[in-house]
C-alpha positions as CSV (number, residue, x, y, z in Angstrom):
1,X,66.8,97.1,115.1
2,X,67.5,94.3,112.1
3,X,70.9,93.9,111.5
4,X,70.4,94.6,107.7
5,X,69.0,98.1,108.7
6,X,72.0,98.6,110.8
7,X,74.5,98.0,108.0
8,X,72.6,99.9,106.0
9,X,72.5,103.1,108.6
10,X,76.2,102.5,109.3
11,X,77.0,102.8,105.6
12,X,74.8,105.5,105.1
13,X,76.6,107.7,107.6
14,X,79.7,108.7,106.4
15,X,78.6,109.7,103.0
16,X,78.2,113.4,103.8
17,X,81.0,113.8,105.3
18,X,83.1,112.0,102.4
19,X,81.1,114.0,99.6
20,X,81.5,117.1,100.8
21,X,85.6,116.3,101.5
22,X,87.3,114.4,98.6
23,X,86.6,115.3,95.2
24,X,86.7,113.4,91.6
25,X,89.5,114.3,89.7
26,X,89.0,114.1,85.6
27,X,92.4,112.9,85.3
28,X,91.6,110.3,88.3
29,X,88.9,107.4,88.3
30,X,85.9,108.0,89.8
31,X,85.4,107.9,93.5
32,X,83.1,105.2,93.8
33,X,85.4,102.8,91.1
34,X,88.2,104.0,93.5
35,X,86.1,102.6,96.4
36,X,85.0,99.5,95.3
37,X,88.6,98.5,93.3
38,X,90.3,98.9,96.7
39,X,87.1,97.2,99.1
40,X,88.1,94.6,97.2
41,X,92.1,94.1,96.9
42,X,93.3,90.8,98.7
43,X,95.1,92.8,101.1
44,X,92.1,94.8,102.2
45,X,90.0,91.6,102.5
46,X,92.7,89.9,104.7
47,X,92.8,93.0,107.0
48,X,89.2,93.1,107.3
49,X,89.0,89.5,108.2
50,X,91.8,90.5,110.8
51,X,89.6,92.0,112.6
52,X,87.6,89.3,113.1
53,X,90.4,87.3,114.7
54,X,91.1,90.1,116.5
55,X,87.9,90.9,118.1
56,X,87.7,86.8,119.0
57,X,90.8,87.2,120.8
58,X,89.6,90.1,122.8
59,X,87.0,87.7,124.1
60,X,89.6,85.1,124.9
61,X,91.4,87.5,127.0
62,X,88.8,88.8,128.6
63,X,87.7,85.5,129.5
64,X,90.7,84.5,130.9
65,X,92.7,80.6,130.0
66,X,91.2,79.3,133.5
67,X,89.1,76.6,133.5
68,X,87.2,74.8,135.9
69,X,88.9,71.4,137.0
70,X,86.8,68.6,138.0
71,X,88.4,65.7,140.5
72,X,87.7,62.7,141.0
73,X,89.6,59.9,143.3
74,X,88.7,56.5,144.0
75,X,90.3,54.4,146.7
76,X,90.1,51.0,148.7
77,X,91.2,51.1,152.5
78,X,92.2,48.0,154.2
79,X,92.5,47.9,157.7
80,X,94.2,45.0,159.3
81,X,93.2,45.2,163.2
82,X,90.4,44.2,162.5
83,X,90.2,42.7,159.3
84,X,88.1,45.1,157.4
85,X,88.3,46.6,153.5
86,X,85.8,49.9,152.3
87,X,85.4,51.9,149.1
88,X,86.1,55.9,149.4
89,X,85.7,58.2,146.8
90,X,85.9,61.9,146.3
91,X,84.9,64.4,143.5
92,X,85.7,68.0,143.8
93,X,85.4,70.9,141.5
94,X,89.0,73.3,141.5
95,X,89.4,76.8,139.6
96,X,92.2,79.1,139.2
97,X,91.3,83.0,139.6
98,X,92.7,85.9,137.9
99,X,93.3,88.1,140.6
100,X,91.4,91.4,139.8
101,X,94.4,93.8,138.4
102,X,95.8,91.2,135.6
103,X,91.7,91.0,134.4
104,X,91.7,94.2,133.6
105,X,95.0,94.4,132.1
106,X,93.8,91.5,129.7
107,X,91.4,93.6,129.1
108,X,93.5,96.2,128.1
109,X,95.3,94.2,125.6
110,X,91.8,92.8,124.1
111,X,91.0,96.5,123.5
112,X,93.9,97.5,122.1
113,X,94.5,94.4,119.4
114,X,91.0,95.6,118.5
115,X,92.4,99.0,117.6
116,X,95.6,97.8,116.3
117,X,93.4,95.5,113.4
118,X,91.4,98.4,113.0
119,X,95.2,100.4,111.8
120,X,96.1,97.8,109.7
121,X,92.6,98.0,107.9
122,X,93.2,101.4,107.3
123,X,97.0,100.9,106.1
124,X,95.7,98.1,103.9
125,X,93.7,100.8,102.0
126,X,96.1,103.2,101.9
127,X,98.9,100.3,100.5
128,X,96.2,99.8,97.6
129,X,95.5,103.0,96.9
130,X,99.1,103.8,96.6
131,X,99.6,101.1,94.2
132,X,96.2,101.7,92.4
133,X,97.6,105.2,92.0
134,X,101.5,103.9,90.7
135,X,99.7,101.8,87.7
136,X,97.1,104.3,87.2
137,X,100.0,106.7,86.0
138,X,102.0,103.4,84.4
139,X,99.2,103.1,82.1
140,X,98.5,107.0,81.6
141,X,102.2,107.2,80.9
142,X,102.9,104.5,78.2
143,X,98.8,105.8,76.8
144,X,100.4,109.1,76.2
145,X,103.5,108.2,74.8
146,X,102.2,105.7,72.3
147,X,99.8,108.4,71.4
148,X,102.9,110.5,70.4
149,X,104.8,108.0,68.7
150,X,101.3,107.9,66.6
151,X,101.6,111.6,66.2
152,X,105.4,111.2,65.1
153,X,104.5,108.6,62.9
154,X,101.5,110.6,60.8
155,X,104.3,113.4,60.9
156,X,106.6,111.3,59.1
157,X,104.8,109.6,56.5
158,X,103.8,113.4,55.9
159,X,107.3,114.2,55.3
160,X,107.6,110.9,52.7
161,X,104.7,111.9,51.1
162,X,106.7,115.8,50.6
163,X,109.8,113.9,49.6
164,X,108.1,112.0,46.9
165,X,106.7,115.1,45.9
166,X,110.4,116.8,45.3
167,X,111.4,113.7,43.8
168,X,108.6,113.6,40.9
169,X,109.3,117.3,40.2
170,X,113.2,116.2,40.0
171,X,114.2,118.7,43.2
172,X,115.0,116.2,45.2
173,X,117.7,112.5,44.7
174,X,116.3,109.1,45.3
175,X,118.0,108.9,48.4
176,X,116.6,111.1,50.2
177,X,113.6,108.6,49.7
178,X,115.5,106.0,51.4
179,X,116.2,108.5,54.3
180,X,112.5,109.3,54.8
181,X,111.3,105.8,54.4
182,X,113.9,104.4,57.2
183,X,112.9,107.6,59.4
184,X,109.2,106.3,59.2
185,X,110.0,102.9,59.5
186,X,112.2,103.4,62.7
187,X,108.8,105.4,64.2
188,X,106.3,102.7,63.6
189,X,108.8,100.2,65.6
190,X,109.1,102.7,68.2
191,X,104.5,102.9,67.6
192,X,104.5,99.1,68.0
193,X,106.7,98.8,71.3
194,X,104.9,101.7,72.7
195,X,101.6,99.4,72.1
196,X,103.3,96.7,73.2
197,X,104.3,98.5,76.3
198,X,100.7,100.2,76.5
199,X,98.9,97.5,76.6
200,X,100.6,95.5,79.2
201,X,100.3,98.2,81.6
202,X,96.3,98.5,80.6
203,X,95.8,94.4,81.1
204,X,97.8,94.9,84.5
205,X,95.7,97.9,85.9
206,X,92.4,95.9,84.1
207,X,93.2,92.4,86.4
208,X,94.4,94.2,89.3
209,X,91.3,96.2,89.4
210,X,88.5,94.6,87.5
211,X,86.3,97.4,88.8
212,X,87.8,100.3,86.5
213,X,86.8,100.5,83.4
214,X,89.8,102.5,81.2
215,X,88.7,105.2,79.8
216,X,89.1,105.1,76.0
217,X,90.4,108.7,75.7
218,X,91.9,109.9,79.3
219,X,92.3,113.2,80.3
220,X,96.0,114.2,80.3
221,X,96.7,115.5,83.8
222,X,97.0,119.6,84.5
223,X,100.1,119.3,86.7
224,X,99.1,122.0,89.9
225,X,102.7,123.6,92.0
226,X,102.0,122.0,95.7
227,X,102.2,125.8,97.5
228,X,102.1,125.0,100.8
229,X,105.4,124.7,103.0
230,X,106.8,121.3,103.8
231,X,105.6,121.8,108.0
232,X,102.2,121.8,106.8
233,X,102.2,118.4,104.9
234,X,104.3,116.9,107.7
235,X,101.9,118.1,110.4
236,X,99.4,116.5,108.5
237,X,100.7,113.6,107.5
238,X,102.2,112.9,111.4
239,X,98.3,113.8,112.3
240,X,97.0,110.6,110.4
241,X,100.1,108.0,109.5
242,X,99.2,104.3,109.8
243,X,102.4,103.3,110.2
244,X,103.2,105.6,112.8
245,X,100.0,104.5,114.4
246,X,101.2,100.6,114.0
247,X,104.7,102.0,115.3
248,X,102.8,103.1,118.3
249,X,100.4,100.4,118.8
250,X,103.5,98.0,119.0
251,X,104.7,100.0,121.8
252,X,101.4,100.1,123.9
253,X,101.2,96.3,123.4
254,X,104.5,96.1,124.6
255,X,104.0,97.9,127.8
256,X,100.8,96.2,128.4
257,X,102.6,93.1,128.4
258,X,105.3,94.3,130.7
259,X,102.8,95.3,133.4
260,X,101.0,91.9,132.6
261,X,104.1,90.2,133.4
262,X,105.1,92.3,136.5
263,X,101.3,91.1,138.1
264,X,102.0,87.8,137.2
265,X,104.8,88.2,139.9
266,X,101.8,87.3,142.0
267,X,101.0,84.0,141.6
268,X,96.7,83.3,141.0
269,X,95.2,81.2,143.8
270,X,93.1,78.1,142.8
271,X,89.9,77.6,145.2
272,X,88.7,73.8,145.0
273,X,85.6,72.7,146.8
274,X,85.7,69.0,147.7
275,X,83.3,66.3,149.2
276,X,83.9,62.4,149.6
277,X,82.8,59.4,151.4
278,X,85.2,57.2,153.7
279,X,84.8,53.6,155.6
280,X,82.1,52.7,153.0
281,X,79.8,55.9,153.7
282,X,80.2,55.7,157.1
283,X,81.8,58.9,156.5
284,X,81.2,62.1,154.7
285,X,83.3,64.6,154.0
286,X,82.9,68.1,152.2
287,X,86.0,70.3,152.3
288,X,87.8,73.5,151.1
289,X,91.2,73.8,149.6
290,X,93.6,77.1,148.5
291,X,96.2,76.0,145.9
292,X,99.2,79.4,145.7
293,X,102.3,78.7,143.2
294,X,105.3,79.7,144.7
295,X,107.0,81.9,142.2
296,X,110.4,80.9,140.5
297,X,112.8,82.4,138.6
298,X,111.2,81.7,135.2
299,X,108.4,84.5,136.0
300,X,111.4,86.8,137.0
301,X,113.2,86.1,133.7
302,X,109.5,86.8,131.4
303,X,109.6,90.1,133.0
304,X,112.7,91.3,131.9
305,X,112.2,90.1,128.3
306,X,109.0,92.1,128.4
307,X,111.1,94.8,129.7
308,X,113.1,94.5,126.9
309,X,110.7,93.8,124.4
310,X,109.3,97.2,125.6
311,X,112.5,98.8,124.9
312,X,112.8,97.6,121.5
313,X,109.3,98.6,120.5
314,X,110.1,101.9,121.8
315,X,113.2,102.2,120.0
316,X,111.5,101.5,116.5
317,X,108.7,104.3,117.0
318,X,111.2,106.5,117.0
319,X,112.8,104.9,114.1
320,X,109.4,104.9,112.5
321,X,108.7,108.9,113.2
322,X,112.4,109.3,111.7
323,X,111.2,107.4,108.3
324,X,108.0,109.1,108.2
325,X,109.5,112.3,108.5
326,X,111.9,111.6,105.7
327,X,108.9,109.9,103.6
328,X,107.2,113.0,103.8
329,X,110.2,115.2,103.1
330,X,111.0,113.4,99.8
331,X,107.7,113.7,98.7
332,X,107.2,116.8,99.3
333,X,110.4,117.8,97.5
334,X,109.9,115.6,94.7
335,X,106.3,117.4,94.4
336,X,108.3,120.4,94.0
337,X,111.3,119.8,91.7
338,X,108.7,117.6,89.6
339,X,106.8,120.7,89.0
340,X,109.6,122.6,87.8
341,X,111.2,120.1,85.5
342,X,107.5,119.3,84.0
343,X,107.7,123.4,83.5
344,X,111.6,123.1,81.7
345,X,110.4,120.5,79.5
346,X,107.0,122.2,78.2
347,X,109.2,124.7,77.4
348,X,111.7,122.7,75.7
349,X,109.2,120.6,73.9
350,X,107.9,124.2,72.3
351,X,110.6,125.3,71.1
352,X,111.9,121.6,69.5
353,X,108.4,121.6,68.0
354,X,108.5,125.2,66.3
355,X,112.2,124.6,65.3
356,X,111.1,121.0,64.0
357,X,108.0,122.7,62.0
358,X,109.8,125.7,60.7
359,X,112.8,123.6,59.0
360,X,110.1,120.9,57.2
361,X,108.7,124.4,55.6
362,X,112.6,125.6,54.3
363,X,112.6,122.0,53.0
364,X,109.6,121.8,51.0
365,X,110.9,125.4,49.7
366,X,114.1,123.6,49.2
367,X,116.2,125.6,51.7
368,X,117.2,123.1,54.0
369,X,118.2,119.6,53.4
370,X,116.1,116.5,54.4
371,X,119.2,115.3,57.3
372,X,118.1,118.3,59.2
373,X,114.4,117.9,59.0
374,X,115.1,114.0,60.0
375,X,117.1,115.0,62.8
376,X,114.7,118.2,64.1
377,X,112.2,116.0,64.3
378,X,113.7,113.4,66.5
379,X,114.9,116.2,68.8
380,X,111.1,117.2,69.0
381,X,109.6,113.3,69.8
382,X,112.1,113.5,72.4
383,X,111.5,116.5,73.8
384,X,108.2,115.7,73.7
385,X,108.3,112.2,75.6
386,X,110.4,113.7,78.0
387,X,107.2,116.6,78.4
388,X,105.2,114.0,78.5
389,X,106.9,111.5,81.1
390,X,107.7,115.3,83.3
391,X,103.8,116.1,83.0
392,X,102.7,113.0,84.7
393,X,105.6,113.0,87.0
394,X,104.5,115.9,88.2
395,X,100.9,115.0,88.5
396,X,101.5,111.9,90.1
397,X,104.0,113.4,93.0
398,X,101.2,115.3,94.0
399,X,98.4,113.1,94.0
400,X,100.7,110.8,95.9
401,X,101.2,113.6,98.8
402,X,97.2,114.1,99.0
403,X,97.3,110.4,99.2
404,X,99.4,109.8,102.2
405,X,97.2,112.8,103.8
406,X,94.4,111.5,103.5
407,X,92.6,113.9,101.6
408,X,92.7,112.3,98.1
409,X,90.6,109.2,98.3
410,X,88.3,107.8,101.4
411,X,91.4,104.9,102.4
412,X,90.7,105.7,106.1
413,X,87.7,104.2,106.6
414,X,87.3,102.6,110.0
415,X,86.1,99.9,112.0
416,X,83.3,99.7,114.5
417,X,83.2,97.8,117.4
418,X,83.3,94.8,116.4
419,X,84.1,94.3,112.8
420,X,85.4,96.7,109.9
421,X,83.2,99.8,108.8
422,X,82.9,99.9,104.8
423,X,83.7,102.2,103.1
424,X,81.9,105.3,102.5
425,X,78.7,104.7,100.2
């Protein structure tokens, strides 16, 4: 089979699977701008090239650092009784072998840098899609609140426009003008940092992720209570962790390398063939020769580091599994709390909003004064900023424990044999 129709096969694969498991959110980008933004992150591309170097140095290892050694002596023997002088030579191939157990223990550790590049691939994607998913709510964020700081502002020049009103039918001082104009004019700074602020955050999302357009109006996320307990996300999330699976890759390498230091404990033999000529070709020669290193102290001393190396790899799994555990813990609470506060504020920003509304109509009936109006409505902005900021908070949390499950976008795609798998089609 072509390669071409390979890769093609090999892409087409997964796709079913993926479709019919992650979704698109409306409040999310697509899937497919999701795939292709993260396909082609610098720290995805480095990992995938990984892979490459690691799959070159399984071949190394299996091949082994021995080489064949060729020989060559040339000589001049003088003999004085009698007088006499002849050329000798000698050529003569030599080879180290890897006796059979540390071959297959190379081997080993071939294999398994092959899986650990094919983690780190995987962690890559997951890294960018949590930071694809941090300034995705960054933007959504400063979006929204800019968009209320427009609202505030149309709501305040209404409130001018009412004063001026009062003023021309003589129910209202001049002052009060002043009030209103300095209320409005402290909103439209507020408008213009929130732009400021907005776009920023759209230019950074835009240049780290050429691939996703912004929509012009997004759709402000429908905060969902995460309902089930905290053993189910932590079962899932220990199911499928790259760095837990790094962790543990760390410590197989480790003990590979201790048992490839306790066979080198056993010297390899070199096996040389030889063959030379003597007294000018009078005579021939064609020999064998066995070359064993006696062992020293220094291969004693390289298997108690690995030893120790061992022990220290071991050590920070478990410290890994600890910060996992506590990862997933947080998040899971934060999911929680976030939904409740995002529930407090709703509530909040209601009530400031129908208090706010119902004292600007005493006003224009001239039973409340213009101070109170002024200072209902900043109460209400604020409450509904802080509804605002709770609402994607919320949103986010959760996305973000999907995310480190797996299950929101396709960041586990893996490698095949020999090089990194894209991601699904």
């Amino acid at each position: 089979m072509k390669p071409y129709l390979l890769a093609v096969l090999i892409a087409a694969l997964p796709f079913s699977s993926v479709a019919q498991t992650f979704q698109n959110y409306p409040d999310l980008p697509p899937l497919f701008e999701v795939r292709k933004a993260l396909e082609n992150t610098p720290m995805v591309r480095a990992a995938r090239t990984s892979i490459g170097v690691a799959s070159a140095d399984r071949s190394r290892l299996r091949a082994g650092s021995y080489e064949t050694n060729v020989r060559v002596d040339a000589a001049q023997r003088q003999v004085n009784v009698p007088s006499e002088q002849f050329s000798e030579w000698s050529v003569g191939l030599e080879r180290s072998l890897r006796l059979p157990g540390k071959s297959r223990i190379d081997g080993e550790l071939g294999d398994q840098g092959m899986s650990q590049a094919r983690v780190v691939y995987g962690d890559a994607l997951h890294e960018s899609g949590r930071m694809l998913l941090k300034s995705w709510f960054v933007w959504l964020r400063e979006f929204n609140q800019e968009k209320q700081w427009q609202t505030q502002v149309g709501l305040l020049r209404d409130q001018l426009a009412v004063v001026e009103k009062r003023i021309k039918a003589g129910d209202a001082a001049r002052l009060e003008q002043l009030q209103a104009q300095a209320a409005l004019s402290q909103a439209e700074a507020q408008l213009a940092l929130a732009h400021q602020r907005a776009t920023i955050a759209a230019n950074e999302l835009t240049q780290r992720y050429p691939s996703i357009p912004l929509p012009a109006a997004p759709v402000l996320p429908q905060p969902i209570p995460v309902s089930e307990g905290l053993d189910y996300w932590q079962q899932l999330v220990l199911a499928d962790n790259h760095e837990l699976s790094l962790a543990r890759g760390e410590t197989e390498h480790s003990r590979l390398l201790l048992a490839r230091s306790e066979a080198d404990r056993l010297p390899d033999p070199a096996v040389g063939i030889r063959y030379g000529s003597e007294r000018g070709g009078a005579e021939r020669l064609i020999g064998v020769n066995v070359t064993i290193p006696l062992p020293g102290a220094g291969r004693a001393a390289s298997q108690a580091s690995a030893l120790a190396s061992s022990e220290v790899a071991a050590e920070r799994e478990a410290g890994v599994l600890t910060k996992v555990k506590t990862e997933t813990a947080n998040s899971w609470l934060t999911a929680q709390s976030a939904y409740q506060a995002w529930q407090a504020a709703e509530q909040a920003a209601t009530a400031m909003r129908n208090n706010a509304d119902l004292i600007a109509r005493a006003y224009s009936m001239g039973e409340s004064g213009l101070s109170d109006v002024l200072t209902a409505r900043r109460q209400m902005q604020e409450a509904q900023l802080a509804a605002i900021s709770a609402r994607l908070d919320a949103a986010e949390a959760r996305y973000r424990l999907l995310l480190d499950t797996h299950t929101l976008w396709p960041i586990d795609a893996d490698a095949d044999a020999e090089g990194a798998a894209p991601m699904p089609r």
